[in-house]
Jmol script that loads the backbone (N, CA, C; Angstrom):
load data "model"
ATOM      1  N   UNK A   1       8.592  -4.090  -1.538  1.00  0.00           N
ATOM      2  CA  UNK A   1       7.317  -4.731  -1.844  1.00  0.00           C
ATOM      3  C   UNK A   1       6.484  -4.716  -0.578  1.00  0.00           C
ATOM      4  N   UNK A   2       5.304  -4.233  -0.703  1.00  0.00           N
ATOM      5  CA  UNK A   2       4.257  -4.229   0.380  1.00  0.00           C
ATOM      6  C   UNK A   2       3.433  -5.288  -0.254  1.00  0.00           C
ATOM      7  N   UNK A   3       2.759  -6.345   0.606  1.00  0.00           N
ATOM      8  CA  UNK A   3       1.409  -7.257   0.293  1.00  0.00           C
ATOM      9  C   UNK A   3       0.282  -7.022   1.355  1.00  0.00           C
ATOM     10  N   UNK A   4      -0.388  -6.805   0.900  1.00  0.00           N
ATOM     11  CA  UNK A   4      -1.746  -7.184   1.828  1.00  0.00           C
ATOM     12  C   UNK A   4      -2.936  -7.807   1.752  1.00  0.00           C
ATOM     13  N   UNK A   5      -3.624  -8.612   2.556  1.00  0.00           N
ATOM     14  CA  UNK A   5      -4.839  -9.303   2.430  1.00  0.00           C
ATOM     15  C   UNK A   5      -5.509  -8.771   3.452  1.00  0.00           C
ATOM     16  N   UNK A   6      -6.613  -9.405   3.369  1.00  0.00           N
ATOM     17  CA  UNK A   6      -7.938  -9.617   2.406  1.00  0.00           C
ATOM     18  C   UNK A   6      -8.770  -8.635   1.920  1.00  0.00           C
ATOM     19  N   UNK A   7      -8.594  -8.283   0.803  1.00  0.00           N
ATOM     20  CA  UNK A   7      -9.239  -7.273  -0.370  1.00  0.00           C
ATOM     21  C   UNK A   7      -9.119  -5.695   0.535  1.00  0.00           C
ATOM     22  N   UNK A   8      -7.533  -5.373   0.556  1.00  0.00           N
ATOM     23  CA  UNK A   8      -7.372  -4.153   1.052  1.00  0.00           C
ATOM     24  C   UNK A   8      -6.402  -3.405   0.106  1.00  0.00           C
ATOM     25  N   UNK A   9      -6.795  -2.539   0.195  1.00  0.00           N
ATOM     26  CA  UNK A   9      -5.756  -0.903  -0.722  1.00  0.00           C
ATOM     27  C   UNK A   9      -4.675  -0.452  -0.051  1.00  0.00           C
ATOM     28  N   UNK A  10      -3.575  -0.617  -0.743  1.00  0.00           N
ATOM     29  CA  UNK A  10      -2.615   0.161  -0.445  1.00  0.00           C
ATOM     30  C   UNK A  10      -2.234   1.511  -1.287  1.00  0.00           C
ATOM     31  N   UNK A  11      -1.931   2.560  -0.290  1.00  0.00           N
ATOM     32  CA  UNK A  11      -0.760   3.516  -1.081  1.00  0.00           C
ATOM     33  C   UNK A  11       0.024   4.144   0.185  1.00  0.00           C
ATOM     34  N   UNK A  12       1.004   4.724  -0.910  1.00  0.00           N
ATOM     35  CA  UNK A  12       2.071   5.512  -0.057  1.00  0.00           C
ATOM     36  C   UNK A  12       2.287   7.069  -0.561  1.00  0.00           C
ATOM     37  N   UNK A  13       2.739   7.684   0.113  1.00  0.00           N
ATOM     38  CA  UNK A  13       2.605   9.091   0.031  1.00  0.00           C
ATOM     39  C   UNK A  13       3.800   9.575   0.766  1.00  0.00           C
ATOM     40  N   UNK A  14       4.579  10.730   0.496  1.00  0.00           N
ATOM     41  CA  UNK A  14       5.890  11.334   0.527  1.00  0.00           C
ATOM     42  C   UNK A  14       5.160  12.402   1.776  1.00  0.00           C
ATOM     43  N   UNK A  15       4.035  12.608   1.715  1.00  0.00           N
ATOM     44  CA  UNK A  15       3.682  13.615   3.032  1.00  0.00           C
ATOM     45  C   UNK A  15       1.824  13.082   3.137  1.00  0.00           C
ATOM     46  N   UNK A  16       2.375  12.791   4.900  1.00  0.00           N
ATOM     47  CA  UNK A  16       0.887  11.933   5.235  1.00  0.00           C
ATOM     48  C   UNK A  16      -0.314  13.205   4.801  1.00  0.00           C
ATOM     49  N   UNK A  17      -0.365  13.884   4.982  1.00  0.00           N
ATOM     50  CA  UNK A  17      -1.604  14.945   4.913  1.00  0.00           C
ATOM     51  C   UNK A  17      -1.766  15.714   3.363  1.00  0.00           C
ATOM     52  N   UNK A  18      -0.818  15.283   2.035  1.00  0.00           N
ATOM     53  CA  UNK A  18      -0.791  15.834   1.224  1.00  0.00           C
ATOM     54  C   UNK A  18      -1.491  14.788   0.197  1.00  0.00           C
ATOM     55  N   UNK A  19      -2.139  14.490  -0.653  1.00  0.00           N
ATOM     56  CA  UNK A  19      -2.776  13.695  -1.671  1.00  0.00           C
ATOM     57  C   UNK A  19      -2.033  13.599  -2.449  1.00  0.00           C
ATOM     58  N   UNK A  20      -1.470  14.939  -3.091  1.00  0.00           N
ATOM     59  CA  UNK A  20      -0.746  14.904  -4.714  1.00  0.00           C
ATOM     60  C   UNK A  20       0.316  14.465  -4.271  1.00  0.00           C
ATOM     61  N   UNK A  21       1.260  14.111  -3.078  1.00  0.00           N
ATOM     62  CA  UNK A  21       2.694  12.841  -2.935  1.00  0.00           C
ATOM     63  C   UNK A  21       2.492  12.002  -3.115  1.00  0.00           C
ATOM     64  N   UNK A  22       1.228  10.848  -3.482  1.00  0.00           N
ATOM     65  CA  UNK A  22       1.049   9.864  -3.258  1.00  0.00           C
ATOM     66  C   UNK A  22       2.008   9.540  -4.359  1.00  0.00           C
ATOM     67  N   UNK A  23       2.614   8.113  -4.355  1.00  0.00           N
ATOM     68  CA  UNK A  23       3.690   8.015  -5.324  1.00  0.00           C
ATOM     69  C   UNK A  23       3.303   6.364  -5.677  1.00  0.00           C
ATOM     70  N   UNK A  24       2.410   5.480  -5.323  1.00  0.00           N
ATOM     71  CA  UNK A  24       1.992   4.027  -5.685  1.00  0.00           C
ATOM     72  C   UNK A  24       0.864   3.942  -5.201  1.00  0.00           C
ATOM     73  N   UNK A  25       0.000   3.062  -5.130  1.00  0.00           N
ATOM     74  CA  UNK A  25      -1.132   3.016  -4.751  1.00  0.00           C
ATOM     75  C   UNK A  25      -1.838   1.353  -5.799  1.00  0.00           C
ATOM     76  N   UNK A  26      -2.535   0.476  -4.838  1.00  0.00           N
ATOM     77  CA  UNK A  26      -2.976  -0.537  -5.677  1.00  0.00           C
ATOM     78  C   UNK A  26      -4.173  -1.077  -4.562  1.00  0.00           C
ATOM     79  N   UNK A  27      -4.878  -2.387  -5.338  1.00  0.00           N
ATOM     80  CA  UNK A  27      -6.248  -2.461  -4.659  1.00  0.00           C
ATOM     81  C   UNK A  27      -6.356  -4.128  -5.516  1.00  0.00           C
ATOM     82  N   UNK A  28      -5.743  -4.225  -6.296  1.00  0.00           N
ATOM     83  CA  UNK A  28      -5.869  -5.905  -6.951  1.00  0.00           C
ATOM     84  C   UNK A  28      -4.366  -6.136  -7.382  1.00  0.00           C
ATOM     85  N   UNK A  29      -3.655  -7.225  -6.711  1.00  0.00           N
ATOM     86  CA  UNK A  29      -2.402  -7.711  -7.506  1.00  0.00           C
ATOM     87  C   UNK A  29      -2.199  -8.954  -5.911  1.00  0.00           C
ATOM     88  N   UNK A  30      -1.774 -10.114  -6.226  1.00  0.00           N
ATOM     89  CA  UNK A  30      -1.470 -10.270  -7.185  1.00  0.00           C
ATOM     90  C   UNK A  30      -3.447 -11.167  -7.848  1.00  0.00           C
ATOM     91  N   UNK A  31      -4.142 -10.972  -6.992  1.00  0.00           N
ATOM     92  CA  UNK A  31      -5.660 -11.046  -7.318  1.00  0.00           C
ATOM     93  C   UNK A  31      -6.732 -10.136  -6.795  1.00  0.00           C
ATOM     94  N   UNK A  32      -7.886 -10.324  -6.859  1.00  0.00           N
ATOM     95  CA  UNK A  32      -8.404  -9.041  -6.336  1.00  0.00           C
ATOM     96  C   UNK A  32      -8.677  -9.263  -4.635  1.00  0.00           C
ATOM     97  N   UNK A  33      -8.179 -10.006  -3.934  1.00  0.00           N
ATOM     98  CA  UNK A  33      -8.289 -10.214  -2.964  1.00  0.00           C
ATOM     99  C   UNK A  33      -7.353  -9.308  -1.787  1.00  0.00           C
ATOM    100  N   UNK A  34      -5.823  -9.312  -2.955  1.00  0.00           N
ATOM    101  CA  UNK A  34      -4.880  -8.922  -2.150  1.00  0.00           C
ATOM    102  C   UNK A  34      -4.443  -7.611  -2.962  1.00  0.00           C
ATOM    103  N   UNK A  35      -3.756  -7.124  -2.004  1.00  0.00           N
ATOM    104  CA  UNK A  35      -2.862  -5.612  -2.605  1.00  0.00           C
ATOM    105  C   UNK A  35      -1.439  -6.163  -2.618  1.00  0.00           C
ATOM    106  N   UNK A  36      -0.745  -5.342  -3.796  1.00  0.00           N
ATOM    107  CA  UNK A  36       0.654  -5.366  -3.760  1.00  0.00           C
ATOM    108  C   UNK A  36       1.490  -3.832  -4.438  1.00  0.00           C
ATOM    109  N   UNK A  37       2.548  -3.875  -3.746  1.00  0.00           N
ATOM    110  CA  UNK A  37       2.864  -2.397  -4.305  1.00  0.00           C
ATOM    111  C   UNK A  37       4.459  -2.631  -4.566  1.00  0.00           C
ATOM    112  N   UNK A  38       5.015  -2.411  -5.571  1.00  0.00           N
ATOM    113  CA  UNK A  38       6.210  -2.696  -5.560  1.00  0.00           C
ATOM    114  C   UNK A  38       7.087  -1.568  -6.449  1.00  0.00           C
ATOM    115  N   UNK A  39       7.631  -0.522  -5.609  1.00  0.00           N
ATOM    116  CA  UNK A  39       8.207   0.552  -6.740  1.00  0.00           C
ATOM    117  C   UNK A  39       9.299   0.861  -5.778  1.00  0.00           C
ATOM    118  N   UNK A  40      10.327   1.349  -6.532  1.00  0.00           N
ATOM    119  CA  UNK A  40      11.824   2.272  -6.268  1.00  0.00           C
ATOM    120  C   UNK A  40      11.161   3.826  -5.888  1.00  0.00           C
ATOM    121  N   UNK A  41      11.532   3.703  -4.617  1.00  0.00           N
ATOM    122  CA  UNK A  41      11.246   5.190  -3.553  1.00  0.00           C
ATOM    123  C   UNK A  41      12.979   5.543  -3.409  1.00  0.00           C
ATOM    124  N   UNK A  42      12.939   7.141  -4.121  1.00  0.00           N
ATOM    125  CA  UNK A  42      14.286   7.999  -3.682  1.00  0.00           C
ATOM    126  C   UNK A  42      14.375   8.069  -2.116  1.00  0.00           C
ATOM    127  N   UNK A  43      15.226   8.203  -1.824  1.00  0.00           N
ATOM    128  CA  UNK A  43      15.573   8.283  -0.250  1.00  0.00           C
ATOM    129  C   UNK A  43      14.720   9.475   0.486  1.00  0.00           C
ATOM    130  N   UNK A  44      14.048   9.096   1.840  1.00  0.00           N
ATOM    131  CA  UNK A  44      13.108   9.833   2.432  1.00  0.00           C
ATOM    132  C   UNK A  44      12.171   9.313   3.391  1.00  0.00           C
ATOM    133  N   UNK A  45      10.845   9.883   3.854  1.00  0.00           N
ATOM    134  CA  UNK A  45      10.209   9.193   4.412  1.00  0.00           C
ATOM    135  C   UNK A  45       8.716   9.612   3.957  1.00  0.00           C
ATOM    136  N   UNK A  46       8.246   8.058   3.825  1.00  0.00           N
ATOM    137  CA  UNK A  46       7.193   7.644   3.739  1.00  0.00           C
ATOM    138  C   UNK A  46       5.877   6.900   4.209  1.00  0.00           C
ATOM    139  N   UNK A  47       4.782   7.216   4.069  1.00  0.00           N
ATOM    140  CA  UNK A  47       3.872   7.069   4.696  1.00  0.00           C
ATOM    141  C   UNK A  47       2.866   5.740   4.320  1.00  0.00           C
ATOM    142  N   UNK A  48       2.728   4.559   4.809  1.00  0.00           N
ATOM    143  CA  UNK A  48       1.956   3.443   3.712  1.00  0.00           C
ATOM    144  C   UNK A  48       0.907   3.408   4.667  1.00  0.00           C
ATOM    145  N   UNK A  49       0.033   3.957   3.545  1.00  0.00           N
ATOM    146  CA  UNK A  49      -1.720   3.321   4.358  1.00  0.00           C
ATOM    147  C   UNK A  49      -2.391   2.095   4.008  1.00  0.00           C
ATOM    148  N   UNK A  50      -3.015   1.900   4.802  1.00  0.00           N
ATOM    149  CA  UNK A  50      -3.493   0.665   4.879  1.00  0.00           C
ATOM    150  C   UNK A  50      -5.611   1.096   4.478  1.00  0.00           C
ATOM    151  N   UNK A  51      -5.924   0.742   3.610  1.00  0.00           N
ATOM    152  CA  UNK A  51      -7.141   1.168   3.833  1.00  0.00           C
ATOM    153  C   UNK A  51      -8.530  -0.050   3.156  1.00  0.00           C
ATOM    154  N   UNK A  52      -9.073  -0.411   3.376  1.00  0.00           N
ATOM    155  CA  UNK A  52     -10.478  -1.351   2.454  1.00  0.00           C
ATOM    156  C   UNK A  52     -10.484  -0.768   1.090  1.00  0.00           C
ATOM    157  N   UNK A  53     -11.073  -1.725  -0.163  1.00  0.00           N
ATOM    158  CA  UNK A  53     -11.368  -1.109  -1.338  1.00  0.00           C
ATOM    159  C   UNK A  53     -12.995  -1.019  -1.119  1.00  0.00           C
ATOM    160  N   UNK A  54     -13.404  -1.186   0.033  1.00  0.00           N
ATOM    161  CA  UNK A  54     -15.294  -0.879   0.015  1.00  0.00           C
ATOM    162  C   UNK A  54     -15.376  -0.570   1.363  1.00  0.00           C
ATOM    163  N   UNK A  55     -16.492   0.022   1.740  1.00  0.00           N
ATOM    164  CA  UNK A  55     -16.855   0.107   2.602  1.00  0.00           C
ATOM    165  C   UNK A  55     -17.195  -1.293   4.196  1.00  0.00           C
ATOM    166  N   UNK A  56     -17.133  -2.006   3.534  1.00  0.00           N
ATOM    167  CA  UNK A  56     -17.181  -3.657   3.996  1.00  0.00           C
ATOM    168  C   UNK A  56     -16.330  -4.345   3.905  1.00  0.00           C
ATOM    169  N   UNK A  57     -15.161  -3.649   3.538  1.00  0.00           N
ATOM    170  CA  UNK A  57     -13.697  -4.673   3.942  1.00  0.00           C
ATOM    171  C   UNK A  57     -12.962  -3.749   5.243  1.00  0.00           C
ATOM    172  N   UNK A  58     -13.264  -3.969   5.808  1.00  0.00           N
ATOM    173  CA  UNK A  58     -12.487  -3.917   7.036  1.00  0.00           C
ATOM    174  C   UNK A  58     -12.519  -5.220   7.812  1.00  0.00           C
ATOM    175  N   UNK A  59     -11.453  -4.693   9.247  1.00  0.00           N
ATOM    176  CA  UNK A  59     -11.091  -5.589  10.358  1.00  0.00           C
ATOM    177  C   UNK A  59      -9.690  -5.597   9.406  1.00  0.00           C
ATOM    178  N   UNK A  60      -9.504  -7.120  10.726  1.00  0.00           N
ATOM    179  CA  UNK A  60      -7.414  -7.279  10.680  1.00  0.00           C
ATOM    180  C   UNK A  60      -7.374  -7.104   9.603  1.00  0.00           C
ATOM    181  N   UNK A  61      -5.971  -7.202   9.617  1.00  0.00           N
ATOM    182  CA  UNK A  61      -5.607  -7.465   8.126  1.00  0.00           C
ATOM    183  C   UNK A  61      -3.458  -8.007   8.508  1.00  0.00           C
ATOM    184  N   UNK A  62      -3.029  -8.535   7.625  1.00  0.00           N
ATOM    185  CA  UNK A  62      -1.675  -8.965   7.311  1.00  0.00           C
ATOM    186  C   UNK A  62      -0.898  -7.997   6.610  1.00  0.00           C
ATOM    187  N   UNK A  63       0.261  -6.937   6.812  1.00  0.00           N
ATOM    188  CA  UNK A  63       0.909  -6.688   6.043  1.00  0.00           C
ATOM    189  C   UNK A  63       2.755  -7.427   6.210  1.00  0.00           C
ATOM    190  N   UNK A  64       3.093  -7.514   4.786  1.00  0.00           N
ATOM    191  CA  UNK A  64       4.352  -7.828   5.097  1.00  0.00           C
ATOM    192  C   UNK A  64       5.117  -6.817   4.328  1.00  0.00           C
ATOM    193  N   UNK A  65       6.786  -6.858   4.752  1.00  0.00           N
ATOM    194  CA  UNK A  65       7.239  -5.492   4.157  1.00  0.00           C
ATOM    195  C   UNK A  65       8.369  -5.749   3.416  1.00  0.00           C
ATOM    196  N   UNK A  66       9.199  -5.868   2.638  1.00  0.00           N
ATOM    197  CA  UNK A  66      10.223  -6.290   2.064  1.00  0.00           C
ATOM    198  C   UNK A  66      10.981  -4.872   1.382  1.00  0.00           C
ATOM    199  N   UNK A  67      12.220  -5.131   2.545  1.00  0.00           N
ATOM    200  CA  UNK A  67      12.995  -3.419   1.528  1.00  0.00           C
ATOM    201  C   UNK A  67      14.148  -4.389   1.126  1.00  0.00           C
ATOM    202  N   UNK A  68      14.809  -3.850  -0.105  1.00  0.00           N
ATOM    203  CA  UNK A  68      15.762  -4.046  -0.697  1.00  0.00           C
ATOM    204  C   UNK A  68      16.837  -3.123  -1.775  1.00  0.00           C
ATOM    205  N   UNK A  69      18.058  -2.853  -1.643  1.00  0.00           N
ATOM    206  CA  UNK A  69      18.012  -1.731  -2.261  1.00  0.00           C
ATOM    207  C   UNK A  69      17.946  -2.490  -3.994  1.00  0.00           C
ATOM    208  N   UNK A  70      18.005  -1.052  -4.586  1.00  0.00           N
ATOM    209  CA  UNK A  70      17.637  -1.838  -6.203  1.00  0.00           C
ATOM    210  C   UNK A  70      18.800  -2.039  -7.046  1.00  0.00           C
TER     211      UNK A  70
END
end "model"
wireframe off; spacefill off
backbone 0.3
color backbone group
């Protein structure tokens, strides 16, 4: 589980420079304030971006990271 605040997008991607790996991706959960991403990734490495859903959400931001196997 990835969370993030305040009104930022997450996704993740199997290869940083490739688009079509992206494998989750969210922008409202568990409100539209925050991002949450919560999916079963096969073994590998992955890339989680951190990005605004507008042009006017930037600055800090909080992520927290929670692995667990499933």
């Amino acid at each position: 589980i990835v969370s993030l605040g305040p009104d930022g997008a997450i996704y993740i991607r199997s290869d940083c420079t490739d688009i079509s790996t992206e494998v989750a991706c969210n922008d409202d959960q568990p409100d539209n304030r925050h991002s949450e991403v919560d999916v079963v990734l096969d073994r590998g490495t992955y890339f989680v971006f951190v990005d605004g859903f507008s042009d006017n959400s930037q600055g800090s931001f909080t992520m927290d990271v929670e692995v667990t196997r499933p």
